[in-house]
C-alpha positions in Angstrom: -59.6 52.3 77.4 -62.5 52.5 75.2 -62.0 55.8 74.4 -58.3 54.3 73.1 -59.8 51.9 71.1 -62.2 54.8 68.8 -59.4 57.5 69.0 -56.8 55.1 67.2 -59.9 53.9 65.2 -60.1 57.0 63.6 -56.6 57.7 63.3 -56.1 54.2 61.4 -59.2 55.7 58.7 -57.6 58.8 58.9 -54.1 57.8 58.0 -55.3 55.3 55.2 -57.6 57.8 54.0 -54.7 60.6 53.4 -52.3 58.0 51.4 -50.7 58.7 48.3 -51.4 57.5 44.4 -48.1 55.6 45.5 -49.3 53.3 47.9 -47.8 49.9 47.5 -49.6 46.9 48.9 -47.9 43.2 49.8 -49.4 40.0 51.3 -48.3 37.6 53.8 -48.4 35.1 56.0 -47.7 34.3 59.8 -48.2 32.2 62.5 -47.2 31.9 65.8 -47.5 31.3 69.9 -49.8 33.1 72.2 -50.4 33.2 76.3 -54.0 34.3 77.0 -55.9 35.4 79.8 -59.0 36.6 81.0 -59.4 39.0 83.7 -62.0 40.9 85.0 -64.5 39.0 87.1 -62.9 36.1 85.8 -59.5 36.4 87.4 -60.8 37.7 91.1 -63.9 34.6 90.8 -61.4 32.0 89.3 -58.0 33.2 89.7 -56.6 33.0 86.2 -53.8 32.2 84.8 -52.0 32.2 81.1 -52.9 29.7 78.9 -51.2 29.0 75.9 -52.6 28.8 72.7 -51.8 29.0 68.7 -52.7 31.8 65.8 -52.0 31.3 62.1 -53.2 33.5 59.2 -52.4 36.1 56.2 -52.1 39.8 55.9 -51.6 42.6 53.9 -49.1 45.2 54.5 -50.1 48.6 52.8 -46.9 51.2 52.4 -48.3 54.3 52.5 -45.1 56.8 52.8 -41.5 56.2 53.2 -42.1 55.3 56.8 -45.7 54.4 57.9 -47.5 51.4 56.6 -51.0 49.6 58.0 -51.1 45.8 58.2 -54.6 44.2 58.4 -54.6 40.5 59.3 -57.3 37.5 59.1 -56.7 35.5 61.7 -57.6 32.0 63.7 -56.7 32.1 67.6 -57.1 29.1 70.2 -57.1 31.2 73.0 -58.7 30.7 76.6 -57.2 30.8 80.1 -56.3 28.4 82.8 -57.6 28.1 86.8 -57.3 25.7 89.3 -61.0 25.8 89.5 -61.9 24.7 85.9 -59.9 21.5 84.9 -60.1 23.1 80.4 -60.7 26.5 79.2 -60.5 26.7 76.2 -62.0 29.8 73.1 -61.4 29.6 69.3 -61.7 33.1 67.9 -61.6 34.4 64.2 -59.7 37.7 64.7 -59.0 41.4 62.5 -56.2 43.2 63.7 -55.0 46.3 62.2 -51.8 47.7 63.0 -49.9 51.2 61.9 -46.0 50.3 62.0 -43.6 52.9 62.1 -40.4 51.7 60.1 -37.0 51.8 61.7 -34.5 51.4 58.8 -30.8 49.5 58.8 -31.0 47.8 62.8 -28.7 45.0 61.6 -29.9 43.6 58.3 -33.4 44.9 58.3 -35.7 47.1 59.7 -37.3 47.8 63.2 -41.1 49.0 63.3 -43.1 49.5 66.3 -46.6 49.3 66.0 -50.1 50.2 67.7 -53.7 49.0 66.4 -56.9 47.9 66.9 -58.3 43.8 67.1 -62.1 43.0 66.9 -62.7 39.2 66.9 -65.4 36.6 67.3 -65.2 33.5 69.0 -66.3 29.9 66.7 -65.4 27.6 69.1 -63.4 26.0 72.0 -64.8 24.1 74.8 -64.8 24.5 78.7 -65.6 21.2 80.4 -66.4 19.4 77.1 -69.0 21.8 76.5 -69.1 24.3 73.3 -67.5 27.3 75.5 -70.1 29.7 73.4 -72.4 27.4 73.4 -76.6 27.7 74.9 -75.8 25.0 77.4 -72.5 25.8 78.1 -70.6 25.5 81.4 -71.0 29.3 82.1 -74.4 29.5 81.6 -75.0 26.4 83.2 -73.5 27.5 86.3 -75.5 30.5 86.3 -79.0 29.0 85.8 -77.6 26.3 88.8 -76.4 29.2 91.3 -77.8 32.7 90.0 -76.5 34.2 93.2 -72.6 33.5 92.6 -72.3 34.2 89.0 -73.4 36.9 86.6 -73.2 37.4 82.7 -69.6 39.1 83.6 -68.4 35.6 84.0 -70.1 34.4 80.6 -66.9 34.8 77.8 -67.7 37.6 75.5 -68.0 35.8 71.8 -67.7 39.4 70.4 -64.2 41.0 71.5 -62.6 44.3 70.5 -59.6 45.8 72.5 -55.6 47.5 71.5 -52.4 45.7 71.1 -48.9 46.9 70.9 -46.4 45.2 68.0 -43.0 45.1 67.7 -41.8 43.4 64.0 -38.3 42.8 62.8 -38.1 42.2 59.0 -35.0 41.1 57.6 -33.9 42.7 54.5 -30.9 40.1 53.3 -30.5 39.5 50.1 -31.4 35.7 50.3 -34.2 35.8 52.9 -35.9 39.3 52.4 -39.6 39.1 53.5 -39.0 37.1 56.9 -40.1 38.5 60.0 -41.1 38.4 63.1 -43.5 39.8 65.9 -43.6 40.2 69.4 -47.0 41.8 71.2 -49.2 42.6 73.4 -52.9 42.7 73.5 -55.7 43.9 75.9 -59.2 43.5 75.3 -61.7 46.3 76.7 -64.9 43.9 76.9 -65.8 42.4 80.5 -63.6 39.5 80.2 -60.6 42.0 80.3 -58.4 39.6 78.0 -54.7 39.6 78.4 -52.3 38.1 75.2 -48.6 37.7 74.6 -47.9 36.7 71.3 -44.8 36.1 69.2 -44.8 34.7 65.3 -43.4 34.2 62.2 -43.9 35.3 58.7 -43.4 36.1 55.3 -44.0 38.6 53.2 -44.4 38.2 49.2 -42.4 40.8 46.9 -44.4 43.3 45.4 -45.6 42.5 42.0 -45.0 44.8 39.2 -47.5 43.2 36.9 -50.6 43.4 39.3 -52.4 46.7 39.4 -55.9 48.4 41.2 -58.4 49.5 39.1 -58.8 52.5 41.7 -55.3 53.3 42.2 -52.6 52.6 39.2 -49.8 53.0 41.8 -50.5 50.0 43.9 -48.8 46.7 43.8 -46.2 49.4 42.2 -42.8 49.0 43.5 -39.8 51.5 43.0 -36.8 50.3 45.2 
């Protein structure tokens, strides 16, 4: 699975890096519901379950032929995961996924586009027991200064995660509500806490300006219906 997460690396920089003049950028927003995770150690120790959570930020969706397009996101995540064992679980991460979306054109009134990317993220938060989950003293460590034997640094959640999602996004295309859209995914983190998400949100995305332009690359924020 790590080897996934460096092949489709490359392939995103590779993809981005053979666009056009033409490429034509647009920002949004989303936010949405999630069901996290952890496995690993920390399901077979703990018996985990799915805990739900929240994630709300912006993107940028970057057409870059008549079909392909990359969206990078900026993201906040309360994420975590439940057990009978530990009464509150609970992780706030600042997250970067990227996502290549094939386009599907006229499914109903918009368009269809599967998608596979990359997430890195970083957690800034969240507590577990009323302690900072990331913190020196937190319950994790605690437990493994208290009983060295039972627990290792596998059971300590990784503040640094990285792992491959699959997307699915509907965009309608209607006259009167062009730009909304929605997301259903998947997500699997490759670091020791082997996280799990389900995630579904709502967005917008802003028209294209035609006065806005790069310095770099006159055919961005360029939009040609």
């Amino acid at each position: 699975m790590k080897k996934a997460f460096f092949i489709i690396s490359l392939l995103l920089t590779c993809l981005v890096a053979s666009a056009q003049e033409d490429v034509k950028v647009r920002f949004g927003v989303s936010a949405g519901f999630n069901m996290t995770k952890w496995g690993g150690d920390f399901d077979s120790k703990f018996s985990t379950g799915f805990k739900p959570g929240f994630h709300a930020g912006g993107l940028a969706e970057l057409q870059i032929g008549d079909y392909w397009s990359v969206q990078p996101e900026l993201q906040i995540a309360a994420e975590g995961t439940n057990t009978d064992l530990i009464d509150k679980i609970g992780a706030v991460y600042i997250k970067v996924p990227v996502t290549v979306f094939y386009s599907i054109r006229n499914v109903g009134p918009g368009r269809l586009s599967p998608g596979l990317g990359i997430y890195v993220s970083g957690g800034v938060g969240g507590k577990t027991q009323d302690v900072g989950t990331f913190a020196d003293d937190s319950y994790f460590r605690a437990m493994n200064a208290l009983t060295p034997e039972e627990f290792s640094e596998d059971l300590i959640p990784d503040q640094f995660d990285y792992g491959v999602a699959f997307k699915i996004s509907y965009e309608v295309q209607h006259e009167k509500v062009s730009g909304l859209c929605g997301t259903l995914g998947v997500s699997y983190g490759l670091t020791e806490c082997k996280s799990l998400g389900l995630l579904f949100s709502v967005g917008y995305k802003f028209p294209y300006s035609k006065w806005l332009r790069s310095t770099y690359n006159t055919g961005i924020f360029e939009y040609n219906p």
